[in-house]
Structures are given as C-alpha cells and as structure tokens.
N, C-alpha and C positions, 0 to 999 in steps of 0.2 A: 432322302427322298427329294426328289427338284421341287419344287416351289411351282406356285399357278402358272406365271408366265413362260416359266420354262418347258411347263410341259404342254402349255398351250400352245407355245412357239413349234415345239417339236410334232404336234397334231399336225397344226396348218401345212408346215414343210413337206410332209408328205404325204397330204392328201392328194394332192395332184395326182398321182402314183399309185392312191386306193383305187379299187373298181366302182367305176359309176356307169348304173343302168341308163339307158335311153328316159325310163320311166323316169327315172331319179331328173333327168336335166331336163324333161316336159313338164315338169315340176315346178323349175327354179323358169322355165320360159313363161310358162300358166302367171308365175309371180311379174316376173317382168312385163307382161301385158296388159297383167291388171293394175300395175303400178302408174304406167304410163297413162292408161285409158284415166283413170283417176286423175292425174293432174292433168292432161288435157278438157276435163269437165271443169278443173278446178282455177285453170289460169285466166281466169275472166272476173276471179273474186279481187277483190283490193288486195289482201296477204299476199300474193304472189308477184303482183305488180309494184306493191312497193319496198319486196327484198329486192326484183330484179334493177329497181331505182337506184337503192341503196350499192345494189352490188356493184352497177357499172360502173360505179366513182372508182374503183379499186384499176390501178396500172397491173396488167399481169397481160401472158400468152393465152390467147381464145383458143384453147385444145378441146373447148369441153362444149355442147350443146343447151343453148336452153330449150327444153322441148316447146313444142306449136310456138315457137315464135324463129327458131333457126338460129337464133342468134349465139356469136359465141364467145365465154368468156374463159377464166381460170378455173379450172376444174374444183377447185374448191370453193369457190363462187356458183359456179354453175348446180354442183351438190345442192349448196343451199339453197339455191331458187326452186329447182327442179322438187323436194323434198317438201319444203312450204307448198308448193301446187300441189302435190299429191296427198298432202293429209289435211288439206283445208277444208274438204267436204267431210272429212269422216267416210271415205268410201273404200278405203286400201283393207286390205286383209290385214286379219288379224292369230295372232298364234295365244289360244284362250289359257293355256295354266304360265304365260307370260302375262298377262292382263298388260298386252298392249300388241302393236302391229310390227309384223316381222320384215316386213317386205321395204316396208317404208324406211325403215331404218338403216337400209345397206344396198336396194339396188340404185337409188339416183347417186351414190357416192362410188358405185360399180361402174354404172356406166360411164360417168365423167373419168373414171380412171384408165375405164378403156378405149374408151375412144385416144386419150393422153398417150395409152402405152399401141393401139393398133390389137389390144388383143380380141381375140375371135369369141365367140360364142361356147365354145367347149370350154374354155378359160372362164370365162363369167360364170356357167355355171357349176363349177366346180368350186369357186369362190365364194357364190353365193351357199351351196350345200355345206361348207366349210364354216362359216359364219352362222346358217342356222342351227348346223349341230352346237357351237358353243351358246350360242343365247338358250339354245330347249336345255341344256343341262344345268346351264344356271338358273332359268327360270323355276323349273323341277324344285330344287334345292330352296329359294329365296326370294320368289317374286311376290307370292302372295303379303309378307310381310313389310316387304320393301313398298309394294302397293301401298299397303295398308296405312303406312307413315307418311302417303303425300306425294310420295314419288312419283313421275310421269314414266312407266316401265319403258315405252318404246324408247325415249330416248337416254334415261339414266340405269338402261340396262343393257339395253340396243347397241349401244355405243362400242360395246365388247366387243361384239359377234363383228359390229360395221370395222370395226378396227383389223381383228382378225382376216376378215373376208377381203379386205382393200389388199393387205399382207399379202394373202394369196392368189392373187391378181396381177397385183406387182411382182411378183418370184422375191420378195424380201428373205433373207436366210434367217436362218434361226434368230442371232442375236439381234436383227435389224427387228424381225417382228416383236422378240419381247421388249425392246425398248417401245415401238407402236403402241403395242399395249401398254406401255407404262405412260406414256403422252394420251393416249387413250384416259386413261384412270384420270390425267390431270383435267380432263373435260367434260367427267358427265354432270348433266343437271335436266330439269325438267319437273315443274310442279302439276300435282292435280289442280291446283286453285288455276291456272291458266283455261281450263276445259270451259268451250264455249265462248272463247275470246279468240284473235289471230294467234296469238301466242302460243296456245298449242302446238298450230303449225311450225310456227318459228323452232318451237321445241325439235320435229322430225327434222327440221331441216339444219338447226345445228349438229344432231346427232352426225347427219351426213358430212359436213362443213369436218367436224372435228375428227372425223375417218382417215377422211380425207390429207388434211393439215397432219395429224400424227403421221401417218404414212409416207407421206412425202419428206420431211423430219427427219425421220429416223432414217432412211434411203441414204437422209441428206449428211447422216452420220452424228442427228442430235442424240443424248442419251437421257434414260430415265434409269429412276431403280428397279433392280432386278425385281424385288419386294411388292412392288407397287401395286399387284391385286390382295396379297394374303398375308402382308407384312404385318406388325403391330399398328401404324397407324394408314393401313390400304384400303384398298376400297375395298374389300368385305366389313376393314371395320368399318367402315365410313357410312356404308349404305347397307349391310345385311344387317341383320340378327343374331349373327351367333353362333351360324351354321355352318356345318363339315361339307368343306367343296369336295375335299380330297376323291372321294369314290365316285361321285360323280364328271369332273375332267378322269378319272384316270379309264374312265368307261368310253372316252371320244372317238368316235370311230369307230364301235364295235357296233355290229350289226344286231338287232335290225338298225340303221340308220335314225336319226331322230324326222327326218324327210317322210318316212315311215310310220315311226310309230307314232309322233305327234301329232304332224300332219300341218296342214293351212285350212285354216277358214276364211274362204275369199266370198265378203260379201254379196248379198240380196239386194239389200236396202243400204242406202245413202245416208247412217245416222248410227249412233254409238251402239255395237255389239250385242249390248245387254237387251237392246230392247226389239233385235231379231227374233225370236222364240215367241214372246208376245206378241208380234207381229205376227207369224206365220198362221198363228193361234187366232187371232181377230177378226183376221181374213179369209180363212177357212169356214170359221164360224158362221161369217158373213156373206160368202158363196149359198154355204147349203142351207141355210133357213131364212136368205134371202133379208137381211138385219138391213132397218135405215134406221136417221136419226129418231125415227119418229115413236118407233116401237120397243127402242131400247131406253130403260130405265137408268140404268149401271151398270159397270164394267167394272172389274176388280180382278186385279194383277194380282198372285203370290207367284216370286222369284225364289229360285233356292237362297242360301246366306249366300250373304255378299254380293249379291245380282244386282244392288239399287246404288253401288257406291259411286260408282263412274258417273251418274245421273243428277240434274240440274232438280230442285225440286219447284223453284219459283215458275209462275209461269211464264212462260218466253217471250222476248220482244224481237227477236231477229231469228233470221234461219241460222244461224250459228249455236245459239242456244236450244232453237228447236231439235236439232237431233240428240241433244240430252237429256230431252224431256218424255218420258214415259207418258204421259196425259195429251201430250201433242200428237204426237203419233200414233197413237189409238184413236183420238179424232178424225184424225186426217184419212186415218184408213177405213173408218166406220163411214164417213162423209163421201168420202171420194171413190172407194174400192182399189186403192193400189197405192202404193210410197213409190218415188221418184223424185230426183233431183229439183223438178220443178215441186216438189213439195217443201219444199225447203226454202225459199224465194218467200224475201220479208214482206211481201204482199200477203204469201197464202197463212204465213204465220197468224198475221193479223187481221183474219178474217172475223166478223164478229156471229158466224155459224159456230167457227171452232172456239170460239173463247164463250158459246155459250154450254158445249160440251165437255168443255176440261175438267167441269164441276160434277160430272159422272163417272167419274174415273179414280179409282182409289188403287193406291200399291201398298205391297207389305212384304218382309221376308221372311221365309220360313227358317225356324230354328235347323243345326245339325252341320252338316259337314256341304264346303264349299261347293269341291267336286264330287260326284258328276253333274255340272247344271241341269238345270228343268227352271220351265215357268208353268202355272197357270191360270189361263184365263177364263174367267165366271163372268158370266153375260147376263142378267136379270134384265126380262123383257117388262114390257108396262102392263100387260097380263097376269103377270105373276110366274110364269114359266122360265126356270134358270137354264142356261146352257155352258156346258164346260167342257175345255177341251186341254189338254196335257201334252205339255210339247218339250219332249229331252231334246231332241236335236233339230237345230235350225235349217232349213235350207243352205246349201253353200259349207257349212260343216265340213271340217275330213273329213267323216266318217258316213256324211252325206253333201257329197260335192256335185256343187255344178258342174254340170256337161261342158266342154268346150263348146258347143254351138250355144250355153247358154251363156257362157263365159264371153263370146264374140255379139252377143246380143247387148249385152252389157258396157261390153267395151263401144259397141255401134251407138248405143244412146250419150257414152260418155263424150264420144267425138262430135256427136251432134248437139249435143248443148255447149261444149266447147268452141264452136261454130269452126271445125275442123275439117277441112274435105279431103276426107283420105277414106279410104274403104276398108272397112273395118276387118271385112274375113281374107283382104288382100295380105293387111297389113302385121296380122296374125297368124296367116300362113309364115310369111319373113320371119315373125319372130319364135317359131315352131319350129323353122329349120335353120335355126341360128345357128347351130354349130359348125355349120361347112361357110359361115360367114363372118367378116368382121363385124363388131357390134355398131360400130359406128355407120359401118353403113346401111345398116337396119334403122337405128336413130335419126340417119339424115335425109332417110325414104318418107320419114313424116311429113318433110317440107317440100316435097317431091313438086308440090299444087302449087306452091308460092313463085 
C-alpha cells in the first residue's frame, strides 16, 4: 500500500482532471472574497503592518501582491503579510470539525502563487478544492485531539492541505509534490497559547509563507522523505494521537466532495466561532422582548463540550482579546444591539458600561459528545421572568449560509473600515467570474483607486 504522501501526491495530480461543478468553484470564489474582504478590514491593525516591515528587508522578485496597499513583493513574503492581515481580526471563515480556518490557511499563499505563475481563476479553484478536501479528511480523523493538546489547527494542520493546494497550482508532478509535503511536515507549528495576541496571526500567515517556501523547493528539485506524513517518526506521529489515516486519504476525491459535505462557515460576526451561536441567541433574544441593560439580571451561556476552549476567560483589555471573550461579547450585543468590527476597537472594550456587565454573564459546558454544537442562552430579567433560546446553527453555517448579497454586505463594511475605495459588489462580481480570468488581475483591480 503507498504510504500518505504518495497517495496524496497522486490525488492532487489528478485532480485537475476530476469534474468540478460551477457550484463547487463559487464556493472556493465565496472563500476568496471573504479572505480578502477580511484583511482589507484588517491591514490598518499593527500585525500586518509590521510583517509587511519586516518582510520588505528580504531581496527577492515582486511577483506577488500585498493586498490594499499594491505593493509587490516575493510571493512567499507576500503569503505572509497577506495571511497576518486576514486573520488578525478573527473574521475569515472557518471549517468547525477542523477547529480552525480553512480559507486562511491556503488562499493568500494561492494567490501570491498565481499571480507568480499567471494562472487563471479555474486553476485557483480547483487548487483551493484540492487542498480542502485533504485538510476535511484529516481533520475528520485527528483535529479534535491535535486541538486539544495545544495545537493552533489552522496552521499546524492547515499547512497540509496549503501545501497540497500550492502543488496543484503549480502543475508540481507526483514526486515534486510529495517531497512539498514532506518540507511541508518540516513546518508546521502554531500554539493555542498565542490566541489573543498578534501571534495568532503570525501563526496563519506562516502557514501560508511555508506552502509556499515548500512548493517552490521542491519545483526547485529539494527533497524530503517519502515517510514524512505516516512514517515512524512523521507528522502523525508528531502531531496526531494514534490514528488510522489510511481510509480516510484513500476516500480523496470520492464524492460527495468534502466542498459538500463539510461545507464552510463563513462568518457573522468579527470574533472567535465559538461565540457565534450565543450571539445569534442574545440578539434575537433582545430584538423580540425588547432586552436593555437595565432589565436584565443575568445571562448565562451553556456551550455543548468543548465550545469554551478557544476562549479567553480573563477579562479583556484590548480588542484582540476581546473576541475571545464570551462575557465581552454578550455585553456588547446586550448594550449595543449588533457586533461589528468597530466593536472590537480598544476604546469600546474598555468601556466602563461594559465592564460593569461582564459580571452578569456566566458560561458553562454541557457534559456528552462534541459534535453536533449547540449553545444556550438563559436570560433572567430583574423581574424574575427567564428567557431561553437554543441555537444548533449559527448564522453563516454551511448548512445555513449566508446569501451572496449578505456575503458582499459583509465584505462592503470590511472595505470600509479598511478605508478601501473599491466597490464592494463591483469587486465581487470580478471575483465570481474569475474563471474566464487571471487571478492577478482580479487582485490588482483592488488598487484600481490608487
């Protein structure tokens, strides 16, 4: 039987070649949109501005784009900036039985490679659908554990599929891509103890950097070992538990698609996953029986297991901590009536309305099995009247996804706190009808204003 990389090299090779619906590549566009709208809101934070510091000192060929600013550098330079800007806020979609973000972790290292090679839009996303099928089937298999120890999923897991998906991007052949991935294996890392500091982001954007770097590598005729995912000492042993990949790679590519059956959760709100549900739950609450500060007593969260892990418990002192704060965010939406980007702005953190509410706010999780999530939220007003409301599925959900118009509403708020003057359902049209286009010149339509 071939071994991980071999038979993951031999997926990617012909995927190209599988049938891919129109659906299937509005899919990986939908992801492209939102990646960008995302660090367009997000390149105005200090993380973005001082990888792109850091990056410029590097001599290399400008092939690659740093998004809203035009500038261009080494595509594996460019990866890393572009990757810190979009996961700086916490607002890029997310793929939930991987416990981290799918998107972020392979298209800013997509694009910088397309724009390098001229390839088109049918090419990216066939790369990108390549690369998510192998992270949903390792995730499936080993995420929840690999979570559980610490690990930052998007990018100590991420790193696969971005490896993979660069591969098929680049037309690498068999043996080129499994060494990729065996340089791939030499680069993941990524702590939870980072969550709520820049470093997170640094985390998505090395993911992308090291996609990148392996790919280019192995092209360049470096080698790794064959072994390097499933060997004795590889990265399952390195990073899994224990666990049988075998049947799951041997399943890649079989329909349904994992594009399908897994799906993307491209978020609502601007703030860690876990605490979408109890959002949608607070706000709802607070629409129909008309909820202010003044009539509520206490709030109390139960998460299914493992719903509170991702999450800060202390209370926050900046908007970087604030989106992992379960108690923030319930304030802010009981106070305010809506979460946004400017909710997050270390002003509105440190309001002393919201820090006199944090104290009504209690979490807990409920005994029993992971999946399926659910939260619920218990409302006790200062009356004595309780209100609850039960929420399996968030807003933005696969399996309750936002609209493209709400998707381009989304991406229009992100450009404009970005202070970005592009139009947002212009610029989403381009990237909807990517395939009959190169991608770069979709990416360089950003800077169209400048």
């Amino acid at each position: 039987m071939a071994g991980a990389s071999a038979t993951i090299a031999a997926f990617g090779t012909r995927f190209t070649a599988m049938p891919v619906t129109d659906a299937h590549r509005h899919q990986a566009y939908r992801a492209l949109l939102d990646t960008v709208a995302c660090a367009m809101a997000g390149r105005a934070d200090d993380a973005p501005r001082l990888a792109a510091d850091y990056m410029r000192g590097f001599a290399g060929s400008g092939q690659a784009t740093v998004w809203g600013t035009g500038e261009a550098l080494h595509p594996e330079c460019a990866a890393f900036v572009n990757g810190v800007a979009a996961h700086v806020l916490d607002y890029d979609d997310v793929m939930t039985p991987m416990r981290g973000h799918i998107s972020v972790a392979m298209v800013p290292a997509l694009c910088a490679l397309a724009q390098m090679t001229s390839a088109n839009g049918a090419r990216f996303s066939s790369a990108y659908l390549a690369g998510f099928e192998l992270t949903a089937k390792f995730a499936r298999v080993m995420a929840l554990p690999h979570y559980s120890r610490g690990w930052h999923s998007t990018s100590a897991l991420g790193v696969l599929g971005a490896a993979l998906a660069c591969s098929v991007l680049a037309g690498l052949n068999e043996s080129q891509t499994s060494h990729a991935l065996g340089l791939a294996v030499a680069q993941p890392a990524g702590s939870r103890q980072n969550f709520g500091a820049m470093a997170k982001s640094f985390q998505a954007g090395q993911c992308n950097a090291a996609a990148v770097r392996a790919v280019l590598m192995a092209q360049a005729g470096f080698t790794a070992s064959p072994d390097a995912i499933d060997g004795r000492f590889g990265y399952l042993a390195l990073y899994a538990s224990g666990e049988d990949t075998s049947s799951a790679l041997s399943a890649l590519g079989e329909t349904p698609l994992e594009i399908d059956a897994m799906g993307i959760d491209i978020k609502k709100y601007p703030c860690c996953y876990a605490i979408h549900r109890p959002l949608d739950g607070i706000l709802s609450l607070r629409k129909a029986h008309a909820l202010t500060t003044a009539n509520v007593a206490r709030i109390e969260i139960t998460n299914s297991a493992g719903g509170l892990d991702a999450l800060l418990p202390h209370p926050p002192v900046n908007g970087l901590q604030a989106k992992f704060n379960m108690a923030y965010c319930m304030a802010a939406a009981l106070l305010d009536g809506s979460i946004r980007l400017a909710s997050f702005d270390d002003a509105q953190v440190t309001r002393p309305e919201i820090r006199a509410l944090l104290t009504k706010v209690s979490l807990q999780e409920a005994p029993g099995a992971i999946l399926p999530r659910w939260s619920l939220v218990r409302v006790e007003l200062t009356n004595g009247q309780v209100l609850e409301q039960r929420v399996n599925s968030a807003r933005g959900d696969a399996g309750n996804p936002l609209s493209d118009a709400e998707l381009i509403g989304k991406v229009a708020d992100c450009f404009a706190c970005g202070g970005l003057n592009v139009n947002a359902g212009v610029f989403a049209r381009q990237v909807f009808g990517l395939s009959a286009q190169g991608v770069s010149d979709v990416i360089l339509g950003l800077h169209a204003s400048k």
